[in-house]
C-alpha positions in Angstrom: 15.8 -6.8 -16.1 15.7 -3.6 -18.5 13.4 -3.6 -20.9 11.8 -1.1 -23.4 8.0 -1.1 -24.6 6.9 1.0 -27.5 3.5 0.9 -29.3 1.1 2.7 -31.1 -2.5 4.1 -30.3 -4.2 0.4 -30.6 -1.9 -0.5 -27.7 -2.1 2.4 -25.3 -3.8 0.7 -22.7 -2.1 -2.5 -22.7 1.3 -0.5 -22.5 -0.1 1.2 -19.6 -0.6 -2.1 -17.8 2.1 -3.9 -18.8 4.3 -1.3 -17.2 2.4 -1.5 -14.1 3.2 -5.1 -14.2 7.0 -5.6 -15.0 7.5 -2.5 -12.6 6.0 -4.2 -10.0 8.3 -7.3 -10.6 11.4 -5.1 -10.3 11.8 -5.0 -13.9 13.3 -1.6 -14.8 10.9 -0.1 -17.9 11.6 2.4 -20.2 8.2 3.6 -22.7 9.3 4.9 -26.3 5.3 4.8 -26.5 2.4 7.6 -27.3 0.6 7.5 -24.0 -2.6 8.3 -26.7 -4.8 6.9 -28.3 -4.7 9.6 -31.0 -3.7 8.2 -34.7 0.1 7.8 -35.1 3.0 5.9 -37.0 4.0 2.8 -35.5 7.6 3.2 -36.6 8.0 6.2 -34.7 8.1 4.4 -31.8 9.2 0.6 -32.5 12.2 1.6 -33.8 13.6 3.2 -31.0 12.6 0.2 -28.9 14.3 -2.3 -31.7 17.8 -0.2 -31.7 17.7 -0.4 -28.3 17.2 -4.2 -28.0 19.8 -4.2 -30.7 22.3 -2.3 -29.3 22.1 -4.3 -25.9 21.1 -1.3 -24.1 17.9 -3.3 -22.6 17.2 -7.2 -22.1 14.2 -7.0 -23.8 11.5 -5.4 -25.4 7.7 -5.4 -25.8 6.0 -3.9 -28.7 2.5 -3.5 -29.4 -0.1 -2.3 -32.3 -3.4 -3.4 -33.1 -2.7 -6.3 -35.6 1.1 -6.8 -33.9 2.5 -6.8 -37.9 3.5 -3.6 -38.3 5.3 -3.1 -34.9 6.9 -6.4 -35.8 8.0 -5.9 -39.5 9.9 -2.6 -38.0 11.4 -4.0 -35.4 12.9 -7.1 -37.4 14.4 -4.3 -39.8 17.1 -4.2 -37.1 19.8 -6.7 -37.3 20.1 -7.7 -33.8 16.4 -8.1 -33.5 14.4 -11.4 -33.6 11.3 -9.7 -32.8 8.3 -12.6 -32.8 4.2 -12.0 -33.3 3.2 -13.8 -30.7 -0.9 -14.8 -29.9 -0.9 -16.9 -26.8 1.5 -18.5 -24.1 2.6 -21.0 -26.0 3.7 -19.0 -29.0 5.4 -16.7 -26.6 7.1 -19.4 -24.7 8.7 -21.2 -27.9 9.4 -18.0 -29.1 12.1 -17.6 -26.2 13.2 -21.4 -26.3 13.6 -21.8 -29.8 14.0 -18.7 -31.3 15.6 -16.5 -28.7 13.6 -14.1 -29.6 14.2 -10.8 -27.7 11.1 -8.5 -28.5 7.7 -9.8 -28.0 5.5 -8.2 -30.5 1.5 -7.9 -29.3 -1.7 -7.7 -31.6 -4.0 -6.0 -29.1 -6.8 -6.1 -31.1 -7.1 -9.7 -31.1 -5.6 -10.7 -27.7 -7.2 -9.9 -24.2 -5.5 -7.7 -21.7 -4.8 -11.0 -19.3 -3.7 -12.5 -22.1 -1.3 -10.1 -23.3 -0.2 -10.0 -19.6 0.2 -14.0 -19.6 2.3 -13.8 -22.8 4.3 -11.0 -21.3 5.4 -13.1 -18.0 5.8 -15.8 -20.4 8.4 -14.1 -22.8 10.3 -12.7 -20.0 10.8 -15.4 -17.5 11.3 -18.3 -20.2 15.2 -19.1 -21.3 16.5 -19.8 -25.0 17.1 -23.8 -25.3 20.4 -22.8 -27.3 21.8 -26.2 -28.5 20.4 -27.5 -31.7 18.1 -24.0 -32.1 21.7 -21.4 -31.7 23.2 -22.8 -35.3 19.7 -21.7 -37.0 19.6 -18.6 -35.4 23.1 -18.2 -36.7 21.6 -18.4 -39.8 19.1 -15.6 -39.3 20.9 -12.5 -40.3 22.5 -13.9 -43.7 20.8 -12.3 -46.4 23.3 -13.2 -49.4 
């Protein structure tokens, strides 16, 4: 699987580690990231994840700041992007099922590294449900 992982300098470390793990899976990663933990604008590197996600050029993508809002505001500015805020496995799993969400957004000031790890594994092994769920995500981009 391809997938791109951006974030800001509250989620340095937990990009580092995450792209340990999916490369150890076999997942192919590519990091739109600061590898600092120097101040810096979220958008600057969220957006180049979301347009990737949105242009189908990856499967996925991970995104990560310290609260998880502001990567995920961004990255839902993109049309082809149903990024979801997730906290735990659970959130992460429906997010997939239900929402087919394609960008897991990460708050790693108020998850744990396991966890975020968890959530990760989570988000990218879990399929969309489609049925019932497809005609409301239809619905999604229409903004008249």
């Amino acid at each position: 699987m391809k997938i791109a992982i951006g974030n800001d300098h509250a989620g340095t470390e937990y990009k580092n580690e995450l792209i340990v793990l999916l490369k150890s899976l076999g997942h192919t990663v590519t990091n739109h990231g600061t590898d600092t933990n120097d101040s810096m604008d979220y958008p600057d590197t969220i957006h180049p994840v979301a347009k990737q996600v949105d242009k189908q050029q990856v499967d996925l993508g991970i995104i990560i700041c310290g609260s998880g809002n502001g990567a995920n505001m961004t990255a839902n500015k993109h049309t082809g992007v149903r990024s979801a805020l997730c906290w735990n496995e659970e959130i992460a799993s429906l997010a997939r099922k239900h929402n087919n969400a394609n960008i897991l957004s990460i708050p790693a000031r108020f998850v744990s590294l396991e966890e975020a790890k968890k959530m990760t594994l989570t988000f990218i092994e879990t399929p969309f449900e489609g049925g019932r769920h497809q005609k409301r995500i239809d619905k999604i981009p229409n903004c008249s």
